[in-house]
C-alpha positions in Angstrom: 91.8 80.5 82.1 89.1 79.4 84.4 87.2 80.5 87.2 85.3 79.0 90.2 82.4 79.6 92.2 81.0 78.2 95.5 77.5 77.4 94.8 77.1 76.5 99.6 75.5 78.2 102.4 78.0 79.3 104.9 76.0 76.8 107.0 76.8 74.4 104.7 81.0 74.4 105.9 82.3 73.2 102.8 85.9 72.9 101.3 85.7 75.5 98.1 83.7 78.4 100.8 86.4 81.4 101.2 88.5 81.1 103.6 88.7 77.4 102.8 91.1 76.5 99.7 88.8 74.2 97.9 88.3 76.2 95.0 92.2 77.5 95.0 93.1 74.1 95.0 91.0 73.1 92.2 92.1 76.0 90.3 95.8 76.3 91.3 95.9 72.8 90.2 94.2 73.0 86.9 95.8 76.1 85.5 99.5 75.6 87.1 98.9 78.9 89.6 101.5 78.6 92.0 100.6 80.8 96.0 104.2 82.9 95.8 103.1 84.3 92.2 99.2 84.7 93.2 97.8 88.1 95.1 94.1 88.0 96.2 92.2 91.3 96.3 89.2 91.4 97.8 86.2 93.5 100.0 85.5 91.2 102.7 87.5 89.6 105.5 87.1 86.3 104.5 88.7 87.3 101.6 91.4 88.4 103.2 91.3 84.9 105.2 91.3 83.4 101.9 94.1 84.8 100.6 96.3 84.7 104.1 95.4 80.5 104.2 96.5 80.4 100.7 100.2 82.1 101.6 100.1 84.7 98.6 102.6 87.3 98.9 99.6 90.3 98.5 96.7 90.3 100.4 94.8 93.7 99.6 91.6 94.7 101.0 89.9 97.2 98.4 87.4 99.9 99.8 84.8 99.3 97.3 81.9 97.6 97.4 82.0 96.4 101.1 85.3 97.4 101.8 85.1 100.5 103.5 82.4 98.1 106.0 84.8 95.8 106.7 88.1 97.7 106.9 86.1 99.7 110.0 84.5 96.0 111.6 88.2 95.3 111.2 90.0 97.9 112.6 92.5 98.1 109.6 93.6 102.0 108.7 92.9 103.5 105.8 95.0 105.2 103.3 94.6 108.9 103.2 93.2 110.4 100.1 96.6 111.0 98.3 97.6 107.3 98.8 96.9 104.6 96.8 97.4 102.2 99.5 97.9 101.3 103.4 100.6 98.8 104.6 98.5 96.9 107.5 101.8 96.1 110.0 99.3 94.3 112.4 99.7 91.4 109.3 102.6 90.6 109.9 102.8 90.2 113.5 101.5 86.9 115.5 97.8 87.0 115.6 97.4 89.1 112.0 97.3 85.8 110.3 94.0 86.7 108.6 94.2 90.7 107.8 95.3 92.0 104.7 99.1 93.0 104.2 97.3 96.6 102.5 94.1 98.6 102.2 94.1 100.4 99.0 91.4 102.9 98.0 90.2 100.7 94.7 91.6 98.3 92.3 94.3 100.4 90.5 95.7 100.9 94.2 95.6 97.5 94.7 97.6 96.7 92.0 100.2 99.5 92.6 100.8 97.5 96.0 100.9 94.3 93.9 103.3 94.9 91.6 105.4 95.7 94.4 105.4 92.6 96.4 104.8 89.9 93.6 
């Protein structure tokens, strides 16, 4: 399949910039993705964003890279070392429209939570 890159400044406010769906749309559209079958997994909160404005079923925040950074600017808990992931219950209530529906430790914990909800 394909994949997609934003080339703009975040100054530059353009449509295919996470959280914005320009790229999702392009892709979705190209490869037949449909949202209620797509997760986004991601270390930063506009991924999260991203994936929240694009109504996938899993949202996962990952601690890696800048996850552990963001999780703490955001305030999201953290699984304890013998999880593999966090529900975040703050994502489902009004105002959590841009959080993560998990926190998972890395990538195999993110797609433990996945394979859950998708």
């Amino acid at each position: 399949k394909d994949s997609a890159f934003c080339p703009h400044d975040p100054e530059d406010n353009c449509a295919c910039r996470k959280p914005a769906l320009g790229m999702w749309k392009f892709l979705s559209k190209r490869n037949g993705l449909k949202s209620e079958t797509t997760a986004m997994v991601g270390d930063k909160a506009e991924d999260a964003a991203f994936g929240r404005n694009a109504n996938f079923p899993a949202v996962v925040l990952v601690l890696t890279g800048k996850g552990k950074g963001t999780a703490e600017k955001m305030h999201l808990p953290v699984p304890a070392a013998d999880e593999e992931y966090i529900l975040v219950p703050e994502a489902l209530q009004p105002g959590g429209e841009k959080l993560p529906h998990a926190v998972a430790h890395d990538l195999s914990g993110a797609a433990s939570f996945i394979l859950k909800v998708v």
